[in-house]
TORKOL-4160 file (C-alpha; in steps of 0.2 Angstrom, whole numbers, padded with zeros to 4 digits, m for minus):
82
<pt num="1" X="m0025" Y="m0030" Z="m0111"/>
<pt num="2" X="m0029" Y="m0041" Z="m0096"/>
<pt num="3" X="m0026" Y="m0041" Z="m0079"/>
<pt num="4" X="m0010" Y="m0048" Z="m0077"/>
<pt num="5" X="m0003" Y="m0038" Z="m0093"/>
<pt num="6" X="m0010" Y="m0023" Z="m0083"/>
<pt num="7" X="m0001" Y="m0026" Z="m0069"/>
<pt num="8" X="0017" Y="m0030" Z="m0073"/>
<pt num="9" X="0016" Y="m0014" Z="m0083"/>
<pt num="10" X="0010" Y="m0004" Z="m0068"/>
<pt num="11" X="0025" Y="m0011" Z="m0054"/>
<pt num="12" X="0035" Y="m0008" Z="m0072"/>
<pt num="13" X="0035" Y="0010" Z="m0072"/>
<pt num="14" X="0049" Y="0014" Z="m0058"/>
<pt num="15" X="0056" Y="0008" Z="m0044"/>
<pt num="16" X="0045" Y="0017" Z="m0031"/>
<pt num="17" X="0030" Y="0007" Z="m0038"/>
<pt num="18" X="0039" Y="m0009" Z="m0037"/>
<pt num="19" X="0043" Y="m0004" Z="m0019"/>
<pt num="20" X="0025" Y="0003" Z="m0016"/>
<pt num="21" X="0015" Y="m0014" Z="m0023"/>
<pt num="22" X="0029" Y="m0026" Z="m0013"/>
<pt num="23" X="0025" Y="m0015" Z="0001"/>
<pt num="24" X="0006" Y="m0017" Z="m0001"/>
<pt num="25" X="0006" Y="m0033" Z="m0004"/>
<pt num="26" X="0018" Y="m0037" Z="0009"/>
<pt num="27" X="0004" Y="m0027" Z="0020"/>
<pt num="28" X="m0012" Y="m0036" Z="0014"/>
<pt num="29" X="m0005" Y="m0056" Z="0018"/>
<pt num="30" X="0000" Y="m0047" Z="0035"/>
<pt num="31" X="m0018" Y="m0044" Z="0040"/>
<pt num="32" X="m0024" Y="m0062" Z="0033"/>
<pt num="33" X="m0012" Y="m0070" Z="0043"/>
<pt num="34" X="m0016" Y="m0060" Z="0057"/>
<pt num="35" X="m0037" Y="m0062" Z="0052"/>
<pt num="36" X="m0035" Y="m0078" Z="0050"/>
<pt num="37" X="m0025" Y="m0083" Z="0066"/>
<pt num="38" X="m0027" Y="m0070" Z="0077"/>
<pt num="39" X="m0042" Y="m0071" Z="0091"/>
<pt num="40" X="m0059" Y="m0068" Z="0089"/>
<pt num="41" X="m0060" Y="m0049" Z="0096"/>
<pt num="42" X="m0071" Y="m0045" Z="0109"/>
<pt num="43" X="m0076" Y="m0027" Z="0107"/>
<pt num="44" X="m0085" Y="m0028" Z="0091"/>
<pt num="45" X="m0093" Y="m0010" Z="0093"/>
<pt num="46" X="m0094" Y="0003" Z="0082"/>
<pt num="47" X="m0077" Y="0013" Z="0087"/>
<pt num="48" X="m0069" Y="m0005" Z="0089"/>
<pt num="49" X="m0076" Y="m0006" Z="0070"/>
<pt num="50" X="m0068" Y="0010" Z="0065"/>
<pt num="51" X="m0053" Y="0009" Z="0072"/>
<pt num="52" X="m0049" Y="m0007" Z="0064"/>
<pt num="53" X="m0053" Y="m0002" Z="0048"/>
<pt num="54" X="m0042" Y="0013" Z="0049"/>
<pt num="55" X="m0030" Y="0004" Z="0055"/>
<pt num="56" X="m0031" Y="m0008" Z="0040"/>
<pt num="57" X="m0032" Y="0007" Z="0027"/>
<pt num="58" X="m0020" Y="0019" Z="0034"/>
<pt num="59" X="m0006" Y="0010" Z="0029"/>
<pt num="60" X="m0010" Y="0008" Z="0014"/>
<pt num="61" X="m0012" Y="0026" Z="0010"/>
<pt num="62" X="0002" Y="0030" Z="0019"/>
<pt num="63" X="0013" Y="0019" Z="0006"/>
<pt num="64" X="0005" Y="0026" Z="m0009"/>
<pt num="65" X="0006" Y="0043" Z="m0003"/>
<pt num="66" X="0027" Y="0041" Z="m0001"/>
<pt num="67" X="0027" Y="0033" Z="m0019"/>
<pt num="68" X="0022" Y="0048" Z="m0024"/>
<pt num="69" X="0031" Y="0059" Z="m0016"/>
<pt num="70" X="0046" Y="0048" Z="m0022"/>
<pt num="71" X="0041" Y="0051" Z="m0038"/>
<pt num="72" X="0038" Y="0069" Z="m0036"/>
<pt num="73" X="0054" Y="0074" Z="m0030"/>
<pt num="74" X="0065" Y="0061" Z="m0042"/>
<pt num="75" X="0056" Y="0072" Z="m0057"/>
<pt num="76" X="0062" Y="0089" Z="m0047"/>
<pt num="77" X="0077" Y="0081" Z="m0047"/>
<pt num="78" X="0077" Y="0078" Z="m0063"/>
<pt num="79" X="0073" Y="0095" Z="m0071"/>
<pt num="80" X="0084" Y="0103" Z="m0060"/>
<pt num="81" X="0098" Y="0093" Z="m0067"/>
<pt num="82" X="0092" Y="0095" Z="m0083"/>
């Protein structure tokens, strides 16, 4: 299966994921743009560093962490209708 194939059948699965990947995505060309026209930083230090990666990752782990939970509590849902 190749990478494309791989992909469609992931966003695919549920909604949340489709959601999820937008969101990511939508999140990833934000910090291009803003990397690409944004100004050169001047603290470039080592806590500078890390908070900018963290800031870079937290979202992302944040959005993935609410498709789960999405997808945890529409399967409670589900058994407990069922």
């Amino acid at each position: 299966m190749s990478l494309p194939q791989r992909i469609t059948s992931f966003v695919q699965q549920d909604a949340a994921t489709a959601i999820g990947a937008a969101l990511s995505l939508l999140w990833l060309i934000l910090l291009l743009v803003f990397w690409l026209f944004g100004g050169s930083g001047e603290g470039s230090g080592g806590v500078a560093r890390l908070v900018t990666i963290v800031g870079m990752i937290l979202p992302l782990a944040l959005i993935w962490l609410a498709v789960g939970l999405a997808r945890r509590i529409a399967t409670a849902a589900f058994c407990a209708a069922g």
